[in-house]
PDB file of N, CA, C and O in Angstrom, chain B, residues numbered from 101:
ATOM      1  N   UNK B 101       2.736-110.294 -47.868  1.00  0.00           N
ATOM      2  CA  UNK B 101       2.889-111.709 -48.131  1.00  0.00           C
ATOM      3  C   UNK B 101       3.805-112.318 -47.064  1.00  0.00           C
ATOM      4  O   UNK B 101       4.761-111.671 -46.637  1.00  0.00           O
ATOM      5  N   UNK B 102       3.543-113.495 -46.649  1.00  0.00           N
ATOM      6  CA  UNK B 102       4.370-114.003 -45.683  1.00  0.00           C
ATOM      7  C   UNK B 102       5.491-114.926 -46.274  1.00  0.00           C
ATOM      8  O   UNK B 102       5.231-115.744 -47.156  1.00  0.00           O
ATOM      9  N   UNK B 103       6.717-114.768 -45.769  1.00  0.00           N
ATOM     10  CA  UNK B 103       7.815-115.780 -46.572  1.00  0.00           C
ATOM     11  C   UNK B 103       7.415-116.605 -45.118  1.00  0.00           C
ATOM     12  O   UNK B 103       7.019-116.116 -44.060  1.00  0.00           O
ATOM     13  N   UNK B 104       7.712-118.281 -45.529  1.00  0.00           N
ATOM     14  CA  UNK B 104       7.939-119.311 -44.619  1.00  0.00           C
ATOM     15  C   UNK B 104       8.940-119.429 -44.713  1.00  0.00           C
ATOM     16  O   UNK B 104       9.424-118.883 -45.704  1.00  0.00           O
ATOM     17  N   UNK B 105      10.270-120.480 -43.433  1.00  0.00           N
ATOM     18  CA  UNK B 105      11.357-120.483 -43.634  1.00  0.00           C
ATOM     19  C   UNK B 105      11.450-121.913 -43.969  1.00  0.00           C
ATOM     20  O   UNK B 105      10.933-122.569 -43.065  1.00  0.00           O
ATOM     21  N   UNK B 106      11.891-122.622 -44.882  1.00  0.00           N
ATOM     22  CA  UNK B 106      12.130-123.709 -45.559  1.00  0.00           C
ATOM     23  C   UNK B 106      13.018-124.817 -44.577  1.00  0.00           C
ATOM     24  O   UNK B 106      14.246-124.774 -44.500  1.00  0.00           O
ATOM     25  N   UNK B 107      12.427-125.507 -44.070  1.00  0.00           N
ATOM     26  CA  UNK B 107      13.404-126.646 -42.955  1.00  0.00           C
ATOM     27  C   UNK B 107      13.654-127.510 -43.632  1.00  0.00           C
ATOM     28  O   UNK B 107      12.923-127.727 -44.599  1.00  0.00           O
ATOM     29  N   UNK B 108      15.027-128.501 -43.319  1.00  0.00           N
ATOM     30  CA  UNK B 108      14.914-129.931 -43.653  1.00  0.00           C
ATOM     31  C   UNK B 108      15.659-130.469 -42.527  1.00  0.00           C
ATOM     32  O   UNK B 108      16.147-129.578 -41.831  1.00  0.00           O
ATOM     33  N   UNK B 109      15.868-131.512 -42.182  1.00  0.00           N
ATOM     34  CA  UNK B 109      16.675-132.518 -41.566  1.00  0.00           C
ATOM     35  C   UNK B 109      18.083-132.638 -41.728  1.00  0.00           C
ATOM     36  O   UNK B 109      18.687-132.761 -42.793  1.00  0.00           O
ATOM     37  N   UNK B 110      18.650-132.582 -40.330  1.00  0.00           N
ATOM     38  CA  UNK B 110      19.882-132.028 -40.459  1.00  0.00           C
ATOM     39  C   UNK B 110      20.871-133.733 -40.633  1.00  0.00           C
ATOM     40  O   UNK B 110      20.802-134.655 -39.820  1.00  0.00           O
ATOM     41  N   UNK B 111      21.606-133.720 -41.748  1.00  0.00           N
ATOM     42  CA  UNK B 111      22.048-134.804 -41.484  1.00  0.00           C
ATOM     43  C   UNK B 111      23.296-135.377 -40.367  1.00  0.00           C
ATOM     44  O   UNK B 111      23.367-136.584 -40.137  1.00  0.00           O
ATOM     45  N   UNK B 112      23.975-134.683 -39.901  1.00  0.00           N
ATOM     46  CA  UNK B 112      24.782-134.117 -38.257  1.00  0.00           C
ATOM     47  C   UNK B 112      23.881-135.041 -37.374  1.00  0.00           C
ATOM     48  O   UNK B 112      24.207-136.153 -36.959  1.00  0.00           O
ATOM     49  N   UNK B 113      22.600-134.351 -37.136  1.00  0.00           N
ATOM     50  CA  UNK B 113      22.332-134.706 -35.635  1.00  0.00           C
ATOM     51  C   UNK B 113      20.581-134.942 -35.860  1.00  0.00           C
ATOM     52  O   UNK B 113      19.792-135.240 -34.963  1.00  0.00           O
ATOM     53  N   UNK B 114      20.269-134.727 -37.237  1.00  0.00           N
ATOM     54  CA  UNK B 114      18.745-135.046 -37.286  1.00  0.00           C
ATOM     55  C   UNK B 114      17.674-133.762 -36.845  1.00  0.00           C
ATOM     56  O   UNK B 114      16.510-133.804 -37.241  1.00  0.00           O
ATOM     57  N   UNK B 115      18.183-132.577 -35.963  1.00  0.00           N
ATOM     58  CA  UNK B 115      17.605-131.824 -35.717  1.00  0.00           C
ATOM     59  C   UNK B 115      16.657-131.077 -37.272  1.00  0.00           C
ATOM     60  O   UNK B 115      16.979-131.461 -38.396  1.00  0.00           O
ATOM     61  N   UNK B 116      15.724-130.209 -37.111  1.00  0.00           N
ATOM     62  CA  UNK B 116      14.965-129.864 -38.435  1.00  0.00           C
ATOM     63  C   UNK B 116      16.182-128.333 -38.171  1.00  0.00           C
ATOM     64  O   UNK B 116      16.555-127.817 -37.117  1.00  0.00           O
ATOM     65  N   UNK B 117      16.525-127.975 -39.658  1.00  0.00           N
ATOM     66  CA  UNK B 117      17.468-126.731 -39.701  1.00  0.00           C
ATOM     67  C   UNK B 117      16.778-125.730 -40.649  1.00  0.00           C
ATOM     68  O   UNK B 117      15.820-126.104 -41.324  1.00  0.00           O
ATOM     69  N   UNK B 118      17.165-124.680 -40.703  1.00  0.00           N
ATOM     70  CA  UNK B 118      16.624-123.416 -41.404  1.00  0.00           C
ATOM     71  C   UNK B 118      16.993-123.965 -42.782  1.00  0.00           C
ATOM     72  O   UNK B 118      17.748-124.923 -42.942  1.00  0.00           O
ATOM     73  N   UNK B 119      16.234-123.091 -44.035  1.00  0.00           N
ATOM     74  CA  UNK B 119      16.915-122.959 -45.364  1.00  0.00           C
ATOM     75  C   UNK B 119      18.073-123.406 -45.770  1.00  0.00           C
ATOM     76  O   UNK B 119      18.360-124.160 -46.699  1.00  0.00           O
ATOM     77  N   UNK B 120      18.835-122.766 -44.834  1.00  0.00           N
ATOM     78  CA  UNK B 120      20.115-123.027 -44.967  1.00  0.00           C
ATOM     79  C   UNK B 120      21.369-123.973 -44.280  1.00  0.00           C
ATOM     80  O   UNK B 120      22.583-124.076 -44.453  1.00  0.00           O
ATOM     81  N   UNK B 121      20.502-124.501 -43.538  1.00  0.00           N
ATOM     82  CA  UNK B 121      21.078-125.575 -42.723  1.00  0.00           C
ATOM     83  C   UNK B 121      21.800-124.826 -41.359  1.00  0.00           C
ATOM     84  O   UNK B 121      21.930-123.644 -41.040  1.00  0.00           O
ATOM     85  N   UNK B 122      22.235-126.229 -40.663  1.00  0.00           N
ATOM     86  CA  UNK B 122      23.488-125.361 -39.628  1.00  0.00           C
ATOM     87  C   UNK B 122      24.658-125.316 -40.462  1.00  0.00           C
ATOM     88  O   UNK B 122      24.847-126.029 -41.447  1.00  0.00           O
ATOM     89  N   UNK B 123      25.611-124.229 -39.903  1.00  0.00           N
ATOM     90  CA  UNK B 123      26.855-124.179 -40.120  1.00  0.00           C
ATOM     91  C   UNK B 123      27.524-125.211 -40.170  1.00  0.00           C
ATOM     92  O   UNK B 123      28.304-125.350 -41.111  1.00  0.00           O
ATOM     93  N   UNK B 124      27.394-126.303 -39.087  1.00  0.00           N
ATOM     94  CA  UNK B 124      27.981-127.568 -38.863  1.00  0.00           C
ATOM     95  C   UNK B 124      27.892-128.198 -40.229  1.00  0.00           C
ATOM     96  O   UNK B 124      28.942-128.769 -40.525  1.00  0.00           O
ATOM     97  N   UNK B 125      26.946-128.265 -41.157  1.00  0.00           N
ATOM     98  CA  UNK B 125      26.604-129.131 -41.747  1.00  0.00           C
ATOM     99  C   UNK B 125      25.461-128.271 -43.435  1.00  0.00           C
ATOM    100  O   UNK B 125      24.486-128.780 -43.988  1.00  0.00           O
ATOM    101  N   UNK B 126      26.147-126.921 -43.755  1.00  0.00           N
ATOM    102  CA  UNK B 126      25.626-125.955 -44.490  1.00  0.00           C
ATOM    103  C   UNK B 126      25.228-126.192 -45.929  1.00  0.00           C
ATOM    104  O   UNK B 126      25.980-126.636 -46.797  1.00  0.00           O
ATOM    105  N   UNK B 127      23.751-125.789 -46.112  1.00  0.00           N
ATOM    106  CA  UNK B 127      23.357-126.891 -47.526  1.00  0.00           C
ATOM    107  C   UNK B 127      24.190-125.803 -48.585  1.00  0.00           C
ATOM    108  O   UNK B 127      24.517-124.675 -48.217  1.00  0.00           O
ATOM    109  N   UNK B 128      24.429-126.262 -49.746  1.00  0.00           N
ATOM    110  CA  UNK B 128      24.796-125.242 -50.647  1.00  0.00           C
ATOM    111  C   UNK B 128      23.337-124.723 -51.693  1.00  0.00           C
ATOM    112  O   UNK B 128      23.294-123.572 -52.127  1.00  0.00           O
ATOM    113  N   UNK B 129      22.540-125.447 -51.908  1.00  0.00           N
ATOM    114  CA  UNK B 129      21.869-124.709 -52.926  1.00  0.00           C
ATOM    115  C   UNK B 129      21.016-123.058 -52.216  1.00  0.00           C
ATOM    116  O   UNK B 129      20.976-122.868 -51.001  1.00  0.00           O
ATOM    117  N   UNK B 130      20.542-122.256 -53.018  1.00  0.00           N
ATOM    118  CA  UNK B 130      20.418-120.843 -52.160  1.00  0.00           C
ATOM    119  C   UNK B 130      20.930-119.905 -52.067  1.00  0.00           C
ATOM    120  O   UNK B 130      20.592-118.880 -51.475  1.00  0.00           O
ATOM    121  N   UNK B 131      22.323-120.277 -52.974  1.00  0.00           N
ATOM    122  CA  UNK B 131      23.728-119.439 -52.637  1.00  0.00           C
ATOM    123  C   UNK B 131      23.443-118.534 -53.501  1.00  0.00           C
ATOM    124  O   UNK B 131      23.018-119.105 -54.506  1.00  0.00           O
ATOM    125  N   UNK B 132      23.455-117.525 -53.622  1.00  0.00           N
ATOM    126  CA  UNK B 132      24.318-116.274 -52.736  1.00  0.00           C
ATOM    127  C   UNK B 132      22.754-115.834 -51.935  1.00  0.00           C
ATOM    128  O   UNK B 132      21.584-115.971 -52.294  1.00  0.00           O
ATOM    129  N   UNK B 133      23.316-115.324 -50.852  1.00  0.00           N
ATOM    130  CA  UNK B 133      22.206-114.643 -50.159  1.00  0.00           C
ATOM    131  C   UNK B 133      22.684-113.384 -49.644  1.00  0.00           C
ATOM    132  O   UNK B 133      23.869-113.071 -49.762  1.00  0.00           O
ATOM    133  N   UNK B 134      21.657-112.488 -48.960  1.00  0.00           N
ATOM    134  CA  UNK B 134      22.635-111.465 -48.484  1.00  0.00           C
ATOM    135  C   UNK B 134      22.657-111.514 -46.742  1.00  0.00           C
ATOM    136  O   UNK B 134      21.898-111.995 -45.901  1.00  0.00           O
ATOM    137  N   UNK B 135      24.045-110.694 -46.684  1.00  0.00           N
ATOM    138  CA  UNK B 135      24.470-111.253 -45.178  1.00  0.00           C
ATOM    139  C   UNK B 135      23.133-110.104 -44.174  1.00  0.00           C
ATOM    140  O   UNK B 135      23.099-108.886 -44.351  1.00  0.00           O
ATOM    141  N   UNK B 136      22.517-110.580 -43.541  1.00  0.00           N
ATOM    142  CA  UNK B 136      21.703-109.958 -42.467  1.00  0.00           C
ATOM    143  C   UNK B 136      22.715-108.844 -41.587  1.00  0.00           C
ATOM    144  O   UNK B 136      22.191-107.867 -41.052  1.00  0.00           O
ATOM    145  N   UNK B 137      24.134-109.073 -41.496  1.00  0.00           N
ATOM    146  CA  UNK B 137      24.618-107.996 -40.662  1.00  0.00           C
ATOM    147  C   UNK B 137      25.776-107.129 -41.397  1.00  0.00           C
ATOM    148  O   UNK B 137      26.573-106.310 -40.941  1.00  0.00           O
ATOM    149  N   UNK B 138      25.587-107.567 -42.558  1.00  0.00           N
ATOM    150  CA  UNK B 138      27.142-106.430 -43.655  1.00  0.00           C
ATOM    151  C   UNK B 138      26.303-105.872 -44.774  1.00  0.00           C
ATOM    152  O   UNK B 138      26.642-104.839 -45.352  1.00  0.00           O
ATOM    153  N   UNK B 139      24.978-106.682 -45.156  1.00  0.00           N
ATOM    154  CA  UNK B 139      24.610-106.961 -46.619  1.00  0.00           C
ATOM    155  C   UNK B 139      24.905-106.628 -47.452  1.00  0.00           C
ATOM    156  O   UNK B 139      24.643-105.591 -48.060  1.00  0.00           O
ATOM    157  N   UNK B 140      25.964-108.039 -47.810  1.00  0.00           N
ATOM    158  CA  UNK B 140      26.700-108.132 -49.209  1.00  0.00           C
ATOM    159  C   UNK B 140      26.050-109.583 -49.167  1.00  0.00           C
ATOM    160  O   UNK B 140      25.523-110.262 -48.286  1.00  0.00           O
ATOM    161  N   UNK B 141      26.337-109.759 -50.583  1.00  0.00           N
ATOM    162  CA  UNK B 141      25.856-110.596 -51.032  1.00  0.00           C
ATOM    163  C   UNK B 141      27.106-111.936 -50.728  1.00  0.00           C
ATOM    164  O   UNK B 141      28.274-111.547 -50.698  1.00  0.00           O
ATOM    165  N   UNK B 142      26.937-112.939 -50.585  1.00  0.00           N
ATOM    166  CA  UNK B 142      27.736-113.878 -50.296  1.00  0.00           C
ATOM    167  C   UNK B 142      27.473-115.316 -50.800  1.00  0.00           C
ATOM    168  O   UNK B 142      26.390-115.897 -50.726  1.00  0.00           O
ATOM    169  N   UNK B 143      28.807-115.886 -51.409  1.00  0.00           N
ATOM    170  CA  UNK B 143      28.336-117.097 -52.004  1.00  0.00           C
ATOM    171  C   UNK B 143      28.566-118.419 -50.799  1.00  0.00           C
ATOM    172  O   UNK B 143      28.134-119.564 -50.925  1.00  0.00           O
ATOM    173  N   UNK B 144      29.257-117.951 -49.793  1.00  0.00           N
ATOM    174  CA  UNK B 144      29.201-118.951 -48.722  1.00  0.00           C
ATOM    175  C   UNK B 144      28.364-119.212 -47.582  1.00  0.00           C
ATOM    176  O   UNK B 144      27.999-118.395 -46.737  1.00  0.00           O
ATOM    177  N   UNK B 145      28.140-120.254 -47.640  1.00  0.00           N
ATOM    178  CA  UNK B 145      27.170-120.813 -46.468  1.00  0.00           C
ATOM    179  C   UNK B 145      27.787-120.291 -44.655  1.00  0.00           C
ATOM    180  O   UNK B 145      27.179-120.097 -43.602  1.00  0.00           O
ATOM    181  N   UNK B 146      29.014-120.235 -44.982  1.00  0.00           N
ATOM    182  CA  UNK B 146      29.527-120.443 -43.314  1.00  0.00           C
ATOM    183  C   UNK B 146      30.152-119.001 -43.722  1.00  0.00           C
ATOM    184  O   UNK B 146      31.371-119.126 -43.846  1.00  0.00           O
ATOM    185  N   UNK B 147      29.735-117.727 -43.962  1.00  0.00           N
ATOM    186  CA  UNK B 147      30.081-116.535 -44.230  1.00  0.00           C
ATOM    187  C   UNK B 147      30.164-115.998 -42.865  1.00  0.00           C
ATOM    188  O   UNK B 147      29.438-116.357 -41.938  1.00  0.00           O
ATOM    189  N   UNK B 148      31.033-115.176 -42.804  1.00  0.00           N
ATOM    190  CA  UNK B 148      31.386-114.588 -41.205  1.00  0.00           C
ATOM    191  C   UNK B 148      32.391-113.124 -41.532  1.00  0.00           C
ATOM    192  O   UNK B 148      33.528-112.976 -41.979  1.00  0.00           O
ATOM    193  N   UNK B 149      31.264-112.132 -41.030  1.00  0.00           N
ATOM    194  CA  UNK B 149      32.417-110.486 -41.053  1.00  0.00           C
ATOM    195  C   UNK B 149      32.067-110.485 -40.053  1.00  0.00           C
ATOM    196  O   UNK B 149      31.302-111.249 -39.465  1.00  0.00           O
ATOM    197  N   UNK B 150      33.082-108.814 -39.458  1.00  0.00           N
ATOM    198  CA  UNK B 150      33.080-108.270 -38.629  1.00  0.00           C
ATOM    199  C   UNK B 150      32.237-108.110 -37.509  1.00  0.00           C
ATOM    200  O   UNK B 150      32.557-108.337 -36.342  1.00  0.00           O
ATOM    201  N   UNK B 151      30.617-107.515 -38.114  1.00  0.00           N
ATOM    202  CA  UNK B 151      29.629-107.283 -36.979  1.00  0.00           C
ATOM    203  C   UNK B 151      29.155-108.676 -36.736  1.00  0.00           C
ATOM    204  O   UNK B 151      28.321-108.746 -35.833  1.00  0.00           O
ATOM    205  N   UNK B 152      29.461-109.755 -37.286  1.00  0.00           N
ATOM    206  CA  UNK B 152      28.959-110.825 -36.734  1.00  0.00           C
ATOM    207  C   UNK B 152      29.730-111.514 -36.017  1.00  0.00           C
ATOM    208  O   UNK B 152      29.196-112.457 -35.433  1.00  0.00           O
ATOM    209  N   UNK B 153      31.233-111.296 -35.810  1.00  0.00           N
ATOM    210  CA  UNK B 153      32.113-111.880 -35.299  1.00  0.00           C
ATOM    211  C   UNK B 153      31.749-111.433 -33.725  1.00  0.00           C
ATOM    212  O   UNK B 153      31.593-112.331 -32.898  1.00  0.00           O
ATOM    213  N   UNK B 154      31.610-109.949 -33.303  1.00  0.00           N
ATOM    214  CA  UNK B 154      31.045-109.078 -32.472  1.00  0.00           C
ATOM    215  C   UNK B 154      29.912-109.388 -31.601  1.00  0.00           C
ATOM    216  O   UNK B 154      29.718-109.070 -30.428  1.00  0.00           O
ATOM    217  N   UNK B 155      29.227-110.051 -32.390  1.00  0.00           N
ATOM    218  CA  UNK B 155      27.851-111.122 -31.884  1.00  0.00           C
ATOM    219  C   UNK B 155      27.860-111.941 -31.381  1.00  0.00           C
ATOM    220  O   UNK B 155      26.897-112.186 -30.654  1.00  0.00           O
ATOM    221  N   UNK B 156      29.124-112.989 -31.484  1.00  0.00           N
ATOM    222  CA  UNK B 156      29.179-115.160 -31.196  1.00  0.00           C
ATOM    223  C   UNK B 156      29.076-115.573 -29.791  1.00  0.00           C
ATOM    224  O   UNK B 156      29.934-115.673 -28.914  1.00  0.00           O
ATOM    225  N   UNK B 157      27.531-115.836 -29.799  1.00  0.00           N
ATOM    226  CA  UNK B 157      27.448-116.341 -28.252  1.00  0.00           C
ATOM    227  C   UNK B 157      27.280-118.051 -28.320  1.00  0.00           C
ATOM    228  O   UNK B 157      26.835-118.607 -27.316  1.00  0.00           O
ATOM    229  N   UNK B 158      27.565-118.692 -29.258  1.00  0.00           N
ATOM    230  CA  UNK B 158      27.316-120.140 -28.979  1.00  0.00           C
ATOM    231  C   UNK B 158      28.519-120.771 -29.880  1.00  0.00           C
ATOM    232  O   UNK B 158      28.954-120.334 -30.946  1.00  0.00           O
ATOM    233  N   UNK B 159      29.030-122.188 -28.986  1.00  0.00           N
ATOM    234  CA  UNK B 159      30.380-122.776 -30.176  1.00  0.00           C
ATOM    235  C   UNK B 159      29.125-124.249 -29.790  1.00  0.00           C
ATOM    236  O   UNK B 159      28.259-124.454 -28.939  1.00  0.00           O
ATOM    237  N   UNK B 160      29.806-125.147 -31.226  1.00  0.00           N
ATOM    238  CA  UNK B 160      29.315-126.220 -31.238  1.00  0.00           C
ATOM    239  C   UNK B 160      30.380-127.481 -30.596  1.00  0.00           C
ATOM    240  O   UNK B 160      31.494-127.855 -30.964  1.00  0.00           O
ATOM    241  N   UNK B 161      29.672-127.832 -29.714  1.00  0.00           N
ATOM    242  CA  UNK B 161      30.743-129.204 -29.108  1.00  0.00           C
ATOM    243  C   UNK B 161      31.128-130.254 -30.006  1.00  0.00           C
ATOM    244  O   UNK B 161      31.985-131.039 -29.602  1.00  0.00           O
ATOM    245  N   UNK B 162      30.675-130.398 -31.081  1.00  0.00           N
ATOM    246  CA  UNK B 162      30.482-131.249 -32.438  1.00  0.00           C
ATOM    247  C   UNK B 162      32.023-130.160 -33.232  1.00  0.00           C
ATOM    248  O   UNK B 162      33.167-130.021 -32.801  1.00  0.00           O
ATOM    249  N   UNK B 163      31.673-129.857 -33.889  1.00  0.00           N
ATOM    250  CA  UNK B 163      32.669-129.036 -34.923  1.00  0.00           C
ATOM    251  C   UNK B 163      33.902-128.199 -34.280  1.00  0.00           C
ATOM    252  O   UNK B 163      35.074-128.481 -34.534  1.00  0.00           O
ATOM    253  N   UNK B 164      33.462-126.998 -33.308  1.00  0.00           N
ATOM    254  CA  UNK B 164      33.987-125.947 -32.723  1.00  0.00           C
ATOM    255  C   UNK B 164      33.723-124.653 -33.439  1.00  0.00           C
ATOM    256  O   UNK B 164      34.288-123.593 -33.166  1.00  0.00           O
ATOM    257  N   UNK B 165      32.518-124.881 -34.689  1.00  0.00           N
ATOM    258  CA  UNK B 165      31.916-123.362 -35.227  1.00  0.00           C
ATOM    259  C   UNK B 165      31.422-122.973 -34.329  1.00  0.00           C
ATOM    260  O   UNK B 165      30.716-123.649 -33.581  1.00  0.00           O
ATOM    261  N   UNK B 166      31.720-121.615 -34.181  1.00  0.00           N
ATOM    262  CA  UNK B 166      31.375-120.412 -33.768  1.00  0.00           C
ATOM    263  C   UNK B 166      29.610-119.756 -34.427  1.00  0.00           C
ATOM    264  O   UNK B 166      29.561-119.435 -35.614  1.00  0.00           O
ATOM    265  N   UNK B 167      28.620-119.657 -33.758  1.00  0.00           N
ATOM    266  CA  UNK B 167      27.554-119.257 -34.194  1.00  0.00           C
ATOM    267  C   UNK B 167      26.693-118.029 -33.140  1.00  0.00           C
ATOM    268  O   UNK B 167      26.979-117.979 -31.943  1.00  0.00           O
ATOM    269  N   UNK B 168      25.736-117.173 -33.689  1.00  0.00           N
ATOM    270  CA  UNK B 168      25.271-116.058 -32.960  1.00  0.00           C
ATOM    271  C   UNK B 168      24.069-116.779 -32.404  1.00  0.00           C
ATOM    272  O   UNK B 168      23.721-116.827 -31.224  1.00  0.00           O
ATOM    273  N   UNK B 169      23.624-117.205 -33.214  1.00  0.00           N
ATOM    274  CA  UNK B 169      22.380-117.909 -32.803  1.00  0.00           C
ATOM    275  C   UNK B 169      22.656-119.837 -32.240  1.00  0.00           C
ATOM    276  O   UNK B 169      23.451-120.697 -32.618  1.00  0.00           O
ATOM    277  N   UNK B 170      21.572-119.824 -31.228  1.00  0.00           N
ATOM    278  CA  UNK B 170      21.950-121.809 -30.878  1.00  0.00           C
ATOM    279  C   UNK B 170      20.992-122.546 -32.251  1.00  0.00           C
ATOM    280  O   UNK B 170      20.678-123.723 -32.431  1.00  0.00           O
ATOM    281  N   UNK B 171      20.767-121.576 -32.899  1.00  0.00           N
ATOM    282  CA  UNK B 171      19.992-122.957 -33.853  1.00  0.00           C
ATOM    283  C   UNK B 171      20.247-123.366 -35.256  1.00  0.00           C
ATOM    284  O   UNK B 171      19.699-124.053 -36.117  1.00  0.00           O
ATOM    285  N   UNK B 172      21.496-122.524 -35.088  1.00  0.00           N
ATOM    286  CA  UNK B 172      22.604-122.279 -36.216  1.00  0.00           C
ATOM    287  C   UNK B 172      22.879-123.145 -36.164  1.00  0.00           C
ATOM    288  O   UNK B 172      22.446-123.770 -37.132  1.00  0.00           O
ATOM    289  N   UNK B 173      23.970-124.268 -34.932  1.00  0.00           N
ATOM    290  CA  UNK B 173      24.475-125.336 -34.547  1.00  0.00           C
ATOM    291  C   UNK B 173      24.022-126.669 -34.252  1.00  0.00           C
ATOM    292  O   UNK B 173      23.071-126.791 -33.480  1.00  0.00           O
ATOM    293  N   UNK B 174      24.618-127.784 -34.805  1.00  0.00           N
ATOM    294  CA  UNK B 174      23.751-129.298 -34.530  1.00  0.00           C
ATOM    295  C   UNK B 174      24.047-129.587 -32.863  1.00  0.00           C
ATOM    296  O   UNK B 174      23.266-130.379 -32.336  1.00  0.00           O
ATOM    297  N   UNK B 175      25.315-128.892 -31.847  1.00  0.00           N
ATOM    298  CA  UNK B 175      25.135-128.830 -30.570  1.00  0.00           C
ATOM    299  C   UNK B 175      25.914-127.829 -30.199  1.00  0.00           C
ATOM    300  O   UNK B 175      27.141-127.729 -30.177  1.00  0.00           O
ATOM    301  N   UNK B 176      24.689-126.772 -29.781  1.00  0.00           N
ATOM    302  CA  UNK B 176      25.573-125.682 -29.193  1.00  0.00           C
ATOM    303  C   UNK B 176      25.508-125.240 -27.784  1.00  0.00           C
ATOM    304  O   UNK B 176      24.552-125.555 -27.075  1.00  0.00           O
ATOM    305  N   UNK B 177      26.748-124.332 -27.241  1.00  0.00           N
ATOM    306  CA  UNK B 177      26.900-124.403 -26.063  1.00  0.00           C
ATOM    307  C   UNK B 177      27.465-122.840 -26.078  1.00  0.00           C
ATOM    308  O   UNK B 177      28.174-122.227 -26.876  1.00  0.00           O
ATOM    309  N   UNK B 178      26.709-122.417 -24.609  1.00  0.00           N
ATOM    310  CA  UNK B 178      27.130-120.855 -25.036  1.00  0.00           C
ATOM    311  C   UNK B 178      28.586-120.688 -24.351  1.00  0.00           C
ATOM    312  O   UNK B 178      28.930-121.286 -23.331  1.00  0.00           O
ATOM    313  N   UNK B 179      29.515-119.623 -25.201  1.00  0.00           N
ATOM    314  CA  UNK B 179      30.732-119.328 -25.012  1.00  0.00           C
ATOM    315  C   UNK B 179      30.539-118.632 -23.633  1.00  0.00           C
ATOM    316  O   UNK B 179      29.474-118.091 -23.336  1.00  0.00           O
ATOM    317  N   UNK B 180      31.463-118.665 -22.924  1.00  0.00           N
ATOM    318  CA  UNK B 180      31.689-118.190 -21.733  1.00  0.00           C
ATOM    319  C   UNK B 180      32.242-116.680 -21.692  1.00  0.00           C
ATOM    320  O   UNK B 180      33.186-116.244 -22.350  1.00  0.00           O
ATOM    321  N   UNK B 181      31.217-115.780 -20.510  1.00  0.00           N
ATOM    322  CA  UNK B 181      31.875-114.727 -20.744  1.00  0.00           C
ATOM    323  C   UNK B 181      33.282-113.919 -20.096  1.00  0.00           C
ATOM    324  O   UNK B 181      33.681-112.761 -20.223  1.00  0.00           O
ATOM    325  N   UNK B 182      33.821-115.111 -19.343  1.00  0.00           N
ATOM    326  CA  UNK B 182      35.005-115.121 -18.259  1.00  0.00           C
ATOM    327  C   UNK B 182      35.957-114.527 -19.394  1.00  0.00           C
ATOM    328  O   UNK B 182      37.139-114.287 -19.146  1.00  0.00           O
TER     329      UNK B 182
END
């Protein structure tokens, strides 16, 4: 069976966002999900351990969240590796 991923409109910047929105701007209903890189179950939207901290290649010029992915963020910009 195929799951689709559920978009809506980001209210931030208008971009279309995952299920779960961006971080910038994180929907709450959905909650708890499990984390893709600890899996535990988590009741927060802007949830962040270890192996994902390990990961963060994009900050948002908008907020200053930290995200692995750019489509996490309503504007992201990749962290520098200097």
């Amino acid at each position: 069976m195929t799951q689709y991923v559920k978009t809506y409109s980001c209210p931030n910047c208008g971009a279309l966002a995952s299920g779960r929105g961006h971080l910038c701007h994180p929907r709450t209903d959905g909650l708890p999900f499990n984390c893709e890189f600890c899996g535990k179950s988590v009741d927060d939207s802007r949830h962040v351990c270890t192996p994902m901290l390990e990961k963060m290649e994009y900050t948002c010029r908008k907020c200053g969240r930290l995200a692995i992915y750019d489509s996490l963020l309503c504007d992201p910009t990749p962290i520098d590796g200097d």
